[in-house]
N, C-alpha and C positions, 0 to 999 in steps of 0.2 A: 413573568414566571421566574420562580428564583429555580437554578440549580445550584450543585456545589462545586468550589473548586477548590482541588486537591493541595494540600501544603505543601510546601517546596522546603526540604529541609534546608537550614540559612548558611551553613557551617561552613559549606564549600560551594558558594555562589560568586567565591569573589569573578572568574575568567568570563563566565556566562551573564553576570552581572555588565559587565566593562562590553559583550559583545552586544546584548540587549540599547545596551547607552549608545554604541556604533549605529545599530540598526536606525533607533529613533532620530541621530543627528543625521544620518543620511539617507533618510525615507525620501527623498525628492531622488534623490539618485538610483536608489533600488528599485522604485517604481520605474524610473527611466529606461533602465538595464532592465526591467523587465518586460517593459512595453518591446525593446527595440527586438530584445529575444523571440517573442510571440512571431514577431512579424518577419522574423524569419526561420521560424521554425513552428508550427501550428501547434497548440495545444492536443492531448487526447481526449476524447470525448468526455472519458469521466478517467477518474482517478486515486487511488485511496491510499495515503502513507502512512505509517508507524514510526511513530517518533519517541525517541529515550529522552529525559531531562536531568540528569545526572548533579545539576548545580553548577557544574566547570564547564559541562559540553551538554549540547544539544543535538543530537542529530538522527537520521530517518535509514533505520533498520530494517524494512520493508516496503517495498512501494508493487501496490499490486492494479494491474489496468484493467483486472474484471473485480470492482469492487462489490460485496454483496454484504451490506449494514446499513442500507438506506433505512430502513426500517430505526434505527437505534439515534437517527439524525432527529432534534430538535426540531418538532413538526411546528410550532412558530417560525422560522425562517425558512418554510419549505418555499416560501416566495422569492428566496436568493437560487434556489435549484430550477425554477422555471424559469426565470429570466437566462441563465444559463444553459439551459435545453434552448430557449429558439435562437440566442445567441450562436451558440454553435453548429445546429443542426442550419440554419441561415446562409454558414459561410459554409458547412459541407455539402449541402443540397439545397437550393434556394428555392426550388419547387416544390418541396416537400410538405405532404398533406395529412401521410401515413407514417407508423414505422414499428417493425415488426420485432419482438423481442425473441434471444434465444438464449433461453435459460440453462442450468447445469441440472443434471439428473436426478438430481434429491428432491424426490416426491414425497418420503417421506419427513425430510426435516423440513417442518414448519416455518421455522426462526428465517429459515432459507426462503422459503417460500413469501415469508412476509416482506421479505428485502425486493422480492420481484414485485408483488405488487404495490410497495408506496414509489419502487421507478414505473412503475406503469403510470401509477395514478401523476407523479411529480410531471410524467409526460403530454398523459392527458391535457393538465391543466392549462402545459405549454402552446394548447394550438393544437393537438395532432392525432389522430385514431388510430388506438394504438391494439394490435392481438398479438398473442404468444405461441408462437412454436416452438414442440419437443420437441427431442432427437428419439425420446425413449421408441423402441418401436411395438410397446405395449400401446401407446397411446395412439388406436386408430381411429376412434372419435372424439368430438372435444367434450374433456372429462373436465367436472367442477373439484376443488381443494375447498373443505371447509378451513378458513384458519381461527386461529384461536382468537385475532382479533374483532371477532364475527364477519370478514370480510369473504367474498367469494371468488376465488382464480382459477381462471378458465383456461386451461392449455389444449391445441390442439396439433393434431401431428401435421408434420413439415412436407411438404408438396414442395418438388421443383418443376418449373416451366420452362422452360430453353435454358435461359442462364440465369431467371431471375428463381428464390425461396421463398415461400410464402405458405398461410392457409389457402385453405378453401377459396377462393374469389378474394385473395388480398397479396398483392404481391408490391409492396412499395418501394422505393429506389433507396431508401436507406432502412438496414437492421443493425440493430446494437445487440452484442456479443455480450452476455452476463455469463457464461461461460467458459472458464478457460484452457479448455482442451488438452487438460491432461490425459487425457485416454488416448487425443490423437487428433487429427484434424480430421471429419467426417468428410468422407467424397463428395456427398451432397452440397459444400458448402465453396468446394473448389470451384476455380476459373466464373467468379460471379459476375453479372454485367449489373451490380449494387455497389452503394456503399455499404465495404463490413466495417463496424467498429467496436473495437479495436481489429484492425490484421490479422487473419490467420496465421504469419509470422509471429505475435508477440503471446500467439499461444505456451501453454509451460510446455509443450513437445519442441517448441522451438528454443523458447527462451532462454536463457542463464541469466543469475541474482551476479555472479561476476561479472557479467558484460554488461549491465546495467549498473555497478558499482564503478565499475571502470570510467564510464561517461558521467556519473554523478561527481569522480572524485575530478575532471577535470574540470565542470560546471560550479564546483566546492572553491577551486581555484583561481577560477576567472570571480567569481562572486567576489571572493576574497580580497582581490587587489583595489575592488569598486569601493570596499569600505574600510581596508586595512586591517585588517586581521588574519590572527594563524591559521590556514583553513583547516585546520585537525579540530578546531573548535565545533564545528559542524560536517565533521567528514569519518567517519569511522574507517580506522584502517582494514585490508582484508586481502585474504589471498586465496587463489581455487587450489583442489587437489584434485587429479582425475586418478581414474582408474582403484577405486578402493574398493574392496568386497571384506566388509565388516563382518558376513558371517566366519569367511575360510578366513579371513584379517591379514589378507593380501593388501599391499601397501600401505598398511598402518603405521609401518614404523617413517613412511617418508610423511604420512599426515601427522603425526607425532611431534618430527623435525620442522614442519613449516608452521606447528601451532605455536611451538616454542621460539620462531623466528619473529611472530607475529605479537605474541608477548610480549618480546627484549622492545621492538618499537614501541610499544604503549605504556612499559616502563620507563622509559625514555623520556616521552613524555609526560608520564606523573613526575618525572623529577623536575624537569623544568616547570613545571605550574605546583613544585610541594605537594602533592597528592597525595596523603596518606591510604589509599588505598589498595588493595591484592588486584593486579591487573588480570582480566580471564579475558576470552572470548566465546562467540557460539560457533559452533559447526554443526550445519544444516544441509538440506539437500542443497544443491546449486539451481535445483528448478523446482517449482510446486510452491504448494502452500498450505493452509488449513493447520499449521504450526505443528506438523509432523514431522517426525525424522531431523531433531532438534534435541542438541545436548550444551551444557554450558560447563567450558573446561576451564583450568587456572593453571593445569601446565600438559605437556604433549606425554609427559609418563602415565597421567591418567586413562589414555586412549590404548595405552597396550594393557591394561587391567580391566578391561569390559567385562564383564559378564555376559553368560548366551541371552537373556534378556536385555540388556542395553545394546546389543550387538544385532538382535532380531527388532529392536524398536528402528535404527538406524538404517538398519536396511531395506526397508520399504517407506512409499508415500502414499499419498494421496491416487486408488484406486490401483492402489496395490502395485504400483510400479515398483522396479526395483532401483537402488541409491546406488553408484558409482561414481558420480562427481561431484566434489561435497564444496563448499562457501565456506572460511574460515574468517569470519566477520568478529574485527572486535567487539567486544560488548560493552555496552553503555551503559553504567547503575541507572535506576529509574529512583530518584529520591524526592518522587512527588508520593504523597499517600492520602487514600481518603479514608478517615477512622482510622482503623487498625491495618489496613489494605493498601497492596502497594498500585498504584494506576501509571499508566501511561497513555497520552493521546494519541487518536490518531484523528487527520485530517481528511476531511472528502474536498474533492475539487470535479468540477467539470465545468468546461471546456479551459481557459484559464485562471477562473475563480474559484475562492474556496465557498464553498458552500454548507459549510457545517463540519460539524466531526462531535466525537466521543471519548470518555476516558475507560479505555479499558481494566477492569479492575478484577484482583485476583485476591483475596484473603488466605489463600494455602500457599503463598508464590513471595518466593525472597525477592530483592532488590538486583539481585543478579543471575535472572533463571525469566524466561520466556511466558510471558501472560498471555499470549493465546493458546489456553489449555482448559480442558475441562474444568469447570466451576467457574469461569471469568462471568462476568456481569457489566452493563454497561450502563453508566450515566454521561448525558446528551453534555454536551460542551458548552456553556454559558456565554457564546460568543453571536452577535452578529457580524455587526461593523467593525467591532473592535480587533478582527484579524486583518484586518487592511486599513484599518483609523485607530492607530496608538496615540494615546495621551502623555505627550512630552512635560503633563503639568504634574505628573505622578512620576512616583520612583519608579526605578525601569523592571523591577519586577513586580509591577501593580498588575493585574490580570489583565486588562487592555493591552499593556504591553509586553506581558510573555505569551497571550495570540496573537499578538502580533507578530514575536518571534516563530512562532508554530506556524502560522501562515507563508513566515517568508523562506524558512528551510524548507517545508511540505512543497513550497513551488518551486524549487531547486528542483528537490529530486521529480518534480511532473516534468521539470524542462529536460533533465536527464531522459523520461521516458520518451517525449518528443524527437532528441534526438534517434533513442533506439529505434521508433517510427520511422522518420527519414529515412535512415541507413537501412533498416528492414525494406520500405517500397524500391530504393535505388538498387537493393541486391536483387530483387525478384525477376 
């Protein structure tokens, strides 16, 4: 099956050229560094990053541990996602027969819905029987979803037993978390004698996109030395701002000053690599997702001229929470496009394999503004093998080996969320 892959404008590929050539010459070594990481730090069950490809840099904008686009994954290699389910549900639960999914509350988006069931089905296949419990507390029997892709999903409401969640007569030692509890972390889900996965720590009630940038840019760094490169190649600078209230535009003028700070360094570095380009960054929530509460600035003057509409978009997320600690994340141009459309990929992984991904694509969406927005669209990624088997007999940015490159940054920032795992179980 052919898909297509997005053109890489040539102009400005010299830095990300020279890193790709790095990666291929020391694929025996990366692979090493990344075995030995594994084995000391467990992979997350599943895993879903957003990557920018600029031409100069490559690096992952997004890494989120309740990933929900399986559905938009390359159902040809849906046979690299099973080998990965019993891989890792093996080393988490080695008795495991069952396991119970908990999905997020959107019954009525479909797109959503279809994501639950090809991980159900990716599961199935793996070995394991697998049902789905709400949280909603409409759902007091188990209700069918027609979806669009003539499939049927069965959700039924969540029963607790002593310490174990489950349906009706299914309570199994491990559930996977496809929700990531922005609303909160439900009672029902507290002190469980299961495997949760992901942690109800690395929910967005707990999480921060800074403390996860924090550990990626240090993981950017150790990578770095393994193969000899800047690691700003693959690391976006960024910095948090707490306490902002965008509607009364309290503390805007100090997020103003660190966007501006945050700038001068990414100037910095377009001089040293020649960059003919206007350096901006984004500022987003610090927690959440669903590409809400996202602006793309090019200097901190523009944040004291909001308008009450860019100031009321900013200040809430995803179910309506309110924004006060915001992510001042450089931004990365994406100068891959398909047609007329700018895309960027993102990568799936579970447990620590990549197991597919997609290019997200936006036709109303510049090169420097946030493609997960209303109208994006998604074509399936043209890769099997080729994100962990580059061909060193091709120029290094032949498609083999810029999945390749997209493999090996996407498993940066999964070893980054491992870490935040660790550190989440040792604080609990």
């Amino acid at each position: 099956m052919h898909f297509p892959v997005p053109n890489l404008t040539t102009a400005l590929t010299g830095p990300l050229l020279e890193v790709e050539k790095h990666f291929l010459d020391h694929q025996i070594d990366i692979e090493t560094w990344f075995r030995s990481e594994w084995n000391k730090t467990p992979a997350p069950f599943y895993t879903s990053v957003d990557l920018r490809n600029s031409g100069f840099k490559l690096a992952p904008v997004d890494t989120n541990l309740f990933p929900a686009g399986f559905n938009n994954l390359n159902p040809d290699f849906e046979a690299l996602c099973v080998n990965a389910i019993q891989m890792a549900v093996e080393r988490i639960c080695p008795q495991a027969d069952s396991i119970l999914i908990i999905p997020e509350n959107h019954t009525r988006n479909t797109f959503y819905l279809e994501n639950v069931a090809a991980l159900k089905r990716f599961i199935q296949k793996a070995g394991f029987n697998v049902r789905i419990a709400s949280l909603l507390p409409e759902i007091t029997e188990a209700t069918d979803f027609e979806l669009p892709s003539g499939q049927t999903l069965t959700l039924e409401p969540i029963k607790r037993e002593n310490d174990r969640v489950g349906v009706e007569g299914f309570f199994p030692c491990s559930v996977i978390l496809n929700n990531d509890l922005s609303a909160g972390r439900p009672e029902i889900l507290e002190n469980l004698d299961q495997f949760l996965m992901p942690p109800l720590e690395l929910g967005w009630i707990n999480r921060q996109k800074s403390e996860h940038f924090d550990i990626y840019q240090q993981v950017a760094k150790e990578f770095a030395e393994q193969v000899e490169i800047d690691h700003w190649l693959i690391n976006p600078y960024f910095a948090p701002s707490e306490q902002i209230d965008f509607k009364s535009q309290d503390g805007i003028e100090q997020l103003a000053n660190k966007v501006d700070e945050v700038i001068a360094q990414i100037q910095a570095k377009y001089d040293q690599y020649k960059v003919e380009k206007e350096p901006f960054v984004i500022v987003k929530a610090d927690s959440g997702t669903y590409g809400m509460s996202i602006m793309t600035v090019h200097k901190g003057e523009e944040l004291l001229n909001l308008n009450r509409k860019q100031r009321n978009k900013m200040a809430s997320s995803k179910e309506g929470l309110g924004v006060s600690n915001v992510l001042i994340q450089e931004g990365v141009y994406t100068f891959e496009t398909l047609g007329e459309a700018v895309a960027e990929p993102v990568v799936y992984m579970m447990d620590h394999f990549v197991v597919g991904g997609f290019y997200r694509v936006h036709k109303n969406k510049g090169q420097n503004e946030n493609l997960n927005a209303p109208g994006m669209h998604f074509e399936p990624l043209a890769f099997a093998d080729s994100c962990v088997a580059p061909d060193a007999d091709q120029y290094p940015d032949a498609s083999p080996n810029r999945f390749y490159a997209y493999g090996v940054v996407a498993r940066l920032a999964m070893l980054a969320a491992a870490r935040e795992i660790a550190i989440a179980k040792e604080s609990k």
